[in-house]
MITOR-938867 format. One record per residue (C-alpha): residue number from 1; chain; x, z, y. Coordinates in pm, whole numbers, plus 50000, padded with zeros to 5 digits. Layout:
% MITOR-938867
    i  ch     c1     c3     c2
  NUM   A      X      Z      Y
...
% end
This chain:
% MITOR-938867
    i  ch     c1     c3     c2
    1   A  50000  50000  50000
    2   A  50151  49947  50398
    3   A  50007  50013  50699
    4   A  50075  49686  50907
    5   A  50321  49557  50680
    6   A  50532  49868  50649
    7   A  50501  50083  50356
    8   A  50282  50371  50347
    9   A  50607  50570  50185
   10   A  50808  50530  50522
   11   A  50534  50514  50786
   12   A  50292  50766  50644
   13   A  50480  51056  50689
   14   A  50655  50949  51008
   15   A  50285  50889  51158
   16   A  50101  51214  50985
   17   A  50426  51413  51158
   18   A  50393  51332  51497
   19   A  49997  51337  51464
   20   A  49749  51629  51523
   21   A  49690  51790  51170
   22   A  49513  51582  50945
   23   A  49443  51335  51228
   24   A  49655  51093  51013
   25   A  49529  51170  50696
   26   A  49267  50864  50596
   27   A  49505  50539  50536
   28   A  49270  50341  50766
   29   A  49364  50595  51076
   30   A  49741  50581  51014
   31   A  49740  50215  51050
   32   A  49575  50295  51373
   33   A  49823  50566  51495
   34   A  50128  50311  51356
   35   A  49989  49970  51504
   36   A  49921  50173  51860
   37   A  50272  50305  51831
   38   A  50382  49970  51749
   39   A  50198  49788  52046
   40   A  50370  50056  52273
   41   A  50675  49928  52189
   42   A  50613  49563  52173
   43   A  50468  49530  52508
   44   A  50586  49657  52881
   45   A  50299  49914  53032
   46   A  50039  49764  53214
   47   A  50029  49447  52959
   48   A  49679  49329  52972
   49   A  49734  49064  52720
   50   A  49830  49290  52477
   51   A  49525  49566  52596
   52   A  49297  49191  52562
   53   A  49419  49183  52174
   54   A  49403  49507  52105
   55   A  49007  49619  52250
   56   A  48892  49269  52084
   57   A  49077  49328  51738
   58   A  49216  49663  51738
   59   A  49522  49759  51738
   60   A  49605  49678  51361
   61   A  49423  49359  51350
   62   A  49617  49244  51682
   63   A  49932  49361  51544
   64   A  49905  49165  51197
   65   A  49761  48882  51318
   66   A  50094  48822  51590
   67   A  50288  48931  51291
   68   A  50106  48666  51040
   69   A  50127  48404  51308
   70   A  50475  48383  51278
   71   A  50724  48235  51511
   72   A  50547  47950  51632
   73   A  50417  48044  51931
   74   A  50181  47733  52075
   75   A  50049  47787  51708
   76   A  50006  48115  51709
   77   A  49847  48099  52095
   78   A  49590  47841  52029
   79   A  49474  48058  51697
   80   A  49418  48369  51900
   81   A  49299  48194  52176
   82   A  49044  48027  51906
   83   A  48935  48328  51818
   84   A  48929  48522  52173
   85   A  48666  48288  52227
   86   A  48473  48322  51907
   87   A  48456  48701  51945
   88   A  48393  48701  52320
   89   A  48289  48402  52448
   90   A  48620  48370  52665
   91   A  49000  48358  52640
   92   A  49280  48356  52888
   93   A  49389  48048  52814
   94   A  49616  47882  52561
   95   A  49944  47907  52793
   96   A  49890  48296  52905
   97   A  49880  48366  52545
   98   A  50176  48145  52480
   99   A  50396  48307  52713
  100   A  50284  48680  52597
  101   A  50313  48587  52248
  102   A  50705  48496  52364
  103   A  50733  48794  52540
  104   A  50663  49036  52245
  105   A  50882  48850  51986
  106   A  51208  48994  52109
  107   A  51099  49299  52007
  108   A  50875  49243  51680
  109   A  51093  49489  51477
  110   A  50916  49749  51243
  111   A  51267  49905  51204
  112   A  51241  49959  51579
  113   A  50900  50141  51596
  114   A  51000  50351  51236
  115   A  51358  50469  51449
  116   A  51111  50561  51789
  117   A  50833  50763  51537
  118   A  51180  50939  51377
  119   A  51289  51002  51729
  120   A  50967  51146  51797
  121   A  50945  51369  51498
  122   A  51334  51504  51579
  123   A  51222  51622  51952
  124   A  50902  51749  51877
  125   A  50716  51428  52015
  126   A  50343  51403  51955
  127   A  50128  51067  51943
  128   A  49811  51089  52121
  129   A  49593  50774  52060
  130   A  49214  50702  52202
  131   A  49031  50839  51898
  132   A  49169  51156  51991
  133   A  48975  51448  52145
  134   A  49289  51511  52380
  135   A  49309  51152  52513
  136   A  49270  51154  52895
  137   A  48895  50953  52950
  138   A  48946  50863  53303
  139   A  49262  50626  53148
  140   A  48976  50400  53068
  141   A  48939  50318  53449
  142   A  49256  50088  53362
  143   A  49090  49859  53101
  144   A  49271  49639  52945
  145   A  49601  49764  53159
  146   A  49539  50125  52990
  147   A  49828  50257  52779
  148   A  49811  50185  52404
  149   A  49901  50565  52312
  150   A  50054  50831  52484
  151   A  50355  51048  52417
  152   A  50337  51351  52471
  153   A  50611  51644  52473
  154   A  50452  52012  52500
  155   A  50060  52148  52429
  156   A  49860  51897  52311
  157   A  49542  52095  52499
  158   A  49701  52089  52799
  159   A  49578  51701  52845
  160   A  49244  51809  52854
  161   A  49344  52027  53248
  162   A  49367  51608  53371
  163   A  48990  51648  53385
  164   A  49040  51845  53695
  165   A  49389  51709  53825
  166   A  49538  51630  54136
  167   A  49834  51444  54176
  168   A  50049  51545  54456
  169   A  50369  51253  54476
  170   A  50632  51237  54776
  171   A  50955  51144  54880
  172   A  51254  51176  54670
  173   A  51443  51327  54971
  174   A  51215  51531  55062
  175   A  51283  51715  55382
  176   A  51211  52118  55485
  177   A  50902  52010  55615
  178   A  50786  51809  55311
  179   A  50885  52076  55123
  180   A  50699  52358  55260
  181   A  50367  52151  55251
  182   A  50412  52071  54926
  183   A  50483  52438  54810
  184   A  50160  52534  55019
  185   A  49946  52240  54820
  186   A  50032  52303  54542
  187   A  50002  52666  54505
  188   A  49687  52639  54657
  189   A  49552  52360  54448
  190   A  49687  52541  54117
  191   A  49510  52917  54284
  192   A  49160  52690  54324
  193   A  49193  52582  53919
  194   A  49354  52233  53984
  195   A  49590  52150  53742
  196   A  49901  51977  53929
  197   A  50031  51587  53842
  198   A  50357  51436  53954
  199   A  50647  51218  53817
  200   A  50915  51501  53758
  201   A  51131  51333  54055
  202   A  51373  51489  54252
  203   A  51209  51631  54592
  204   A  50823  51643  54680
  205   A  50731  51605  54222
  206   A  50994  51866  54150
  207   A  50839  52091  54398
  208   A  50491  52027  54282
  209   A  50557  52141  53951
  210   A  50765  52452  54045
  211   A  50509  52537  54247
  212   A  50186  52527  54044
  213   A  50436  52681  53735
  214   A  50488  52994  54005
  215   A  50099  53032  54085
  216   A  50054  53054  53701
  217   A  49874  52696  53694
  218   A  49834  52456  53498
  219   A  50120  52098  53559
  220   A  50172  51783  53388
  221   A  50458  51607  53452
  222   A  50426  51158  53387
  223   A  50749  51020  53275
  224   A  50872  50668  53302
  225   A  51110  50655  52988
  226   A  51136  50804  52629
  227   A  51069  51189  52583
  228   A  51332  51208  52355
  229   A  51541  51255  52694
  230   A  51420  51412  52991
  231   A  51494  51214  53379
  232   A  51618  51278  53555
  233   A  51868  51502  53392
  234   A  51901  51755  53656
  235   A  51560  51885  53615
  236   A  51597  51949  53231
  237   A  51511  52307  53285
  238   A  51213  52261  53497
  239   A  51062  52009  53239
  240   A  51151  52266  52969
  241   A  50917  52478  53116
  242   A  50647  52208  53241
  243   A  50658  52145  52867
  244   A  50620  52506  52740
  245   A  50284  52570  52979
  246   A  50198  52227  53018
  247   A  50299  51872  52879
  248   A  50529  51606  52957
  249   A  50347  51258  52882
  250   A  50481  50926  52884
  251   A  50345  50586  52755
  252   A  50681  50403  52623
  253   A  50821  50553  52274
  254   A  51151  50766  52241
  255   A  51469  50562  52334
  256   A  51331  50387  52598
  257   A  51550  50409  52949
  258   A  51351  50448  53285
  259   A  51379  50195  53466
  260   A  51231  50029  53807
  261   A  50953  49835  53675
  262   A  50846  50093  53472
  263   A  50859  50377  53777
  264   A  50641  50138  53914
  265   A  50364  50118  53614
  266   A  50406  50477  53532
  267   A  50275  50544  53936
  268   A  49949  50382  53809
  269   A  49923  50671  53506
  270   A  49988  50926  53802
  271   A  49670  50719  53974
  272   A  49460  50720  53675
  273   A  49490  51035  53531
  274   A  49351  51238  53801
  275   A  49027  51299  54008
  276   A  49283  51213  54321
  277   A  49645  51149  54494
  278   A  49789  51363  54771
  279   A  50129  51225  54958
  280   A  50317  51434  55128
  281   A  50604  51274  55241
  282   A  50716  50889  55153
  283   A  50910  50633  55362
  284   A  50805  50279  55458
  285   A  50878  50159  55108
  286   A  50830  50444  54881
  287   A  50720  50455  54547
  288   A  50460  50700  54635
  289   A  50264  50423  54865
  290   A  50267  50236  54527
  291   A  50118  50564  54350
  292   A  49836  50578  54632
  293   A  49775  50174  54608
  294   A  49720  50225  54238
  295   A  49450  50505  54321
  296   A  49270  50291  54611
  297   A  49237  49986  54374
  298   A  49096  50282  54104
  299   A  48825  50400  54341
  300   A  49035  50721  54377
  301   A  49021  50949  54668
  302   A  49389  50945  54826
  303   A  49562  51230  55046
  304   A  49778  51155  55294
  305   A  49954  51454  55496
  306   A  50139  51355  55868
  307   A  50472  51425  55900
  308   A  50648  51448  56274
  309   A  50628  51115  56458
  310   A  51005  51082  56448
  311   A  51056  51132  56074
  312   A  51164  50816  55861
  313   A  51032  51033  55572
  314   A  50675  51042  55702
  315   A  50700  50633  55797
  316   A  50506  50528  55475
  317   A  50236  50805  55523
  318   A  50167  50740  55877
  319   A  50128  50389  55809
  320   A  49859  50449  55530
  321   A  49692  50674  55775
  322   A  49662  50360  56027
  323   A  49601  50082  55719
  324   A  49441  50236  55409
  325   A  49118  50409  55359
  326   A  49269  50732  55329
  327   A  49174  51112  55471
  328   A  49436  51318  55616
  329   A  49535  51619  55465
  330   A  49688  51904  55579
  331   A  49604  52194  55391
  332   A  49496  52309  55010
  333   A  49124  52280  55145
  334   A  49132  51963  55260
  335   A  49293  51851  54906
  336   A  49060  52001  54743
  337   A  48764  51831  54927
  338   A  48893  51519  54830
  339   A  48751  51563  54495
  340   A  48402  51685  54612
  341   A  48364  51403  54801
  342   A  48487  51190  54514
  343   A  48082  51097  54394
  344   A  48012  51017  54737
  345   A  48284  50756  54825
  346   A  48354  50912  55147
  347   A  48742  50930  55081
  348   A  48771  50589  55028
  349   A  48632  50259  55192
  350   A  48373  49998  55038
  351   A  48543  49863  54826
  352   A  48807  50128  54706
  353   A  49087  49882  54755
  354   A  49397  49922  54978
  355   A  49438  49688  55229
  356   A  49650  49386  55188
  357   A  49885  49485  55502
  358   A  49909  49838  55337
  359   A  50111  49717  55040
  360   A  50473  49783  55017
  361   A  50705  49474  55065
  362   A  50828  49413  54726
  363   A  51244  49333  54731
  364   A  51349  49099  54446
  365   A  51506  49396  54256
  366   A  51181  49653  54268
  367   A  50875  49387  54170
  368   A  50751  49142  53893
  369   A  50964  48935  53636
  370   A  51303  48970  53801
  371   A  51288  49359  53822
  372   A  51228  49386  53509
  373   A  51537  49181  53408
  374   A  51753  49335  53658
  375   A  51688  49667  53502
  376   A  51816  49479  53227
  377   A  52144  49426  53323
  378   A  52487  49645  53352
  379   A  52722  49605  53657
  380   A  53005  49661  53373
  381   A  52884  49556  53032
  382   A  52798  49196  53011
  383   A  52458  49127  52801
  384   A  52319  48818  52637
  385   A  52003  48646  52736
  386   A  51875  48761  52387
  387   A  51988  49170  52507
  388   A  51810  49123  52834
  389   A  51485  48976  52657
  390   A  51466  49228  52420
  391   A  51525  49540  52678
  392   A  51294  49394  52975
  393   A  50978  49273  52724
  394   A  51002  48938  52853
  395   A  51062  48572  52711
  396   A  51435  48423  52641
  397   A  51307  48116  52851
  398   A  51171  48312  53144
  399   A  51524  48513  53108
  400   A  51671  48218  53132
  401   A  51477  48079  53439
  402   A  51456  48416  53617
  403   A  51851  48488  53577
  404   A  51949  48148  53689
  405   A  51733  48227  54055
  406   A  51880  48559  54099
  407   A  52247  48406  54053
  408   A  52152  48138  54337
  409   A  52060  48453  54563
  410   A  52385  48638  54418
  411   A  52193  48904  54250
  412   A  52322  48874  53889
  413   A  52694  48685  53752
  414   A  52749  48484  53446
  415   A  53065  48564  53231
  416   A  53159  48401  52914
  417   A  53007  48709  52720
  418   A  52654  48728  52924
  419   A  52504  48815  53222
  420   A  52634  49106  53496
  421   A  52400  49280  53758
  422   A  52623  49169  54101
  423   A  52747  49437  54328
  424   A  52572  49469  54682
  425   A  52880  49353  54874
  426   A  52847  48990  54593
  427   A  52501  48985  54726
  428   A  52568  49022  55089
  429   A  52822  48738  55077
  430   A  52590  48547  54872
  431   A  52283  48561  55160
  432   A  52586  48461  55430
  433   A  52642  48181  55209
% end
């Protein structure tokens, strides 16, 4: 017997370990756990191909029928287009599919997914999937973009505190000011029986957790890489104890590295997960704008607290304040409101989407197709096109194509072993150039 082609002898136990007891225990929901753990490997988050396959098919039946279709990929796209359209009435099209179907194959390894659920089992990792009573229900704002499974690092319970969550998210270098709101939020939130959300960052996150861990409340910390290794390093010890009260969560599978792109797409988990998003401080291109763009476009209430005029740090909250249907916050009242007027609408405008003009500028390194092969790279180690495919989820072609623009702009060298990430002053004499 196998659950999606591996044998039940190696995945069983893997799966029933890192599992809820007897969650695993019918063959039927093993395959389940294993082809969700499988998909959350196979695909970058946010994928809503793969989230297409997966609520048509389920996660088993999408994951045998890309591994049945084999390595012909307009083959295998026009079958599952085919039958998109018989199930649904509707596919994406034959070249969408053809290009996520390339995408995935880099990393169609069962050996990979069995070394990620041994990971899991050696750090104490837990799988939570959708069937289970733990699984977060406001993730299913993100349709097809939702994450295939969680991972989760801590109390298993302690998912079920998102119900009444607020995310507070900030600036990385944080200043005194930024720091002292945040203290007063979150302790204030966490005294009023809000659990407490952030991204386990240096600055305004760190502070967030500390702070609700000090007022005895509840925190859950969203990571953007494998639990199998905390980031950033240097707050080990405060995740150790988010984890030991709370949980650490994350949506890739142990031994995957942070990176840009998937900062980016773990800020829409921050979004989702809770009832609403409080900034407190964030430049003009902070990752916390992206955090409270991901919770306009979700209907979320979003936070915004003013900093002094003359602060860079407060630069990306002021301008929300001016663009974005947003409320101003200054206090753990006014946070708090945000989710009381949540039924109403009155935190957010008509349509609950950011403005246009509110978005961050993206820079080629921190958006789309060509972050996520930059992450790729090493400024020291050279790495095939084949290496960069696998590690960024993408296709060898659109490797190809994507590192061949980023060498005209001097963003990336070719030496006779692979590909190099350039150094800034490379790319400054490039744009002279």
């Amino acid at each position: 017997m196998s659950i999606a082609g591996v044998d039940d002898d190696v995945a069983g136990p893997l799966v029933r370990a890192v599992s809820a007891p007897g969650a695993a225990a019918a063959p039927d929901e093993a395959a389940e756990r294993f082809a969700r753990a499988a998909w959350s490997h196979l695909a970058e988050p946010g994928d809503a191909l793969s989230g297409l396959l997966v609520q048509v098919f389920g996660a088993p039946g999408a994951l045998e029928r890309l591994v049945r279709l084999g390595d012909d990929e307009k083959r295998a796209a026009r079958e599952l287009s085919a039958e998109l359209t018989e199930a649904t009435g509707d596919s994406p099209g034959v070249e969408l599919l053809r290009e996520a179907v390339l995408r995935w194959r880099p990393r169609r390894s069962s050996r990979q997914v069995i070394r990620a659920l041994s990971q899991a089992q050696r750090f104490g990792v837990q799988l939570v999937v959708p069937s289970d009573p733990e699984w977060p229900a406001l993730l299913g704002d993100l349709g097809a973009h939702a994450p295939h499974a969680l991972w989760l690092r801590g109390r298993r319970e302690a998912l079920h505190v998102l119900e009444n969550s607020i995310a507070i998210v900030g600036a990385r270098a944080a200043t005194g000011y930024g720091e002292h709101v945040a203290v007063e939020l979150a302790s204030g939130l966490a005294d009023r029986g809000f659990a407490i959300v952030s991204g386990a960052a240096y600055g305004i996150d760190g502070i967030a957790h500390r702070s609700a861990l000090a007022s005895a409340g509840d925190t859950i910390a969203v990571l953007a890489g494998g639990l199998d290794r905390f980031y950033p390093s240097g707050h080990e010890a405060l995740l150790t104890r988010v984890i030991e009260r709370g949980a650490a969560i994350a949506e890739v599978p142990c031994g995957t590295a942070p990176t840009r792109w998937r900062f980016l797409q773990r800020n829409r988990l921050i979004a989702a997960a809770t009832r609403a998003t409080v900034v407190v401080e964030a430049g003009w291109r902070s990752g916390s704008l992206n955090t409270a763009h991901h919770a306009l476009a979700l209907g979320r209430p979003v936070g915004v607290v003013p900093g002094p005029v003359t602060s860079s740090a407060s630069a990306g909250c002021h301008r929300l304040l001016r663009e974005a249907p947003v409320v101003c916050v200054t206090n753990p009242g006014e946070a708090a409101e945000l989710v009381a007027d949540e039924s109403t609408g009155a935190a957010r405008g008509a349509s609950g989407a950011p403005s246009s003009s509110a978005a961050a500028e993206a820079a080629p390194e921190s958006s789309g197709v060509a972050a996520r092969v930059l992450d790729a790279l090493s400024e020291r180690s050279p790495r095939t096109i084949d290496n960069v495919a696998a590690a960024a989820g993408l296709a060898v072609d659109e490797v190809r194509a994507t590192l061949g623009l980023l060498d005209l702009d001097g963003w990336v060298r070719e030496r006779p072993t692979g590909w190099l990430k350039a150094a800034a002053n490379r790319r400054e004499a490039a744009r002279a150039d």
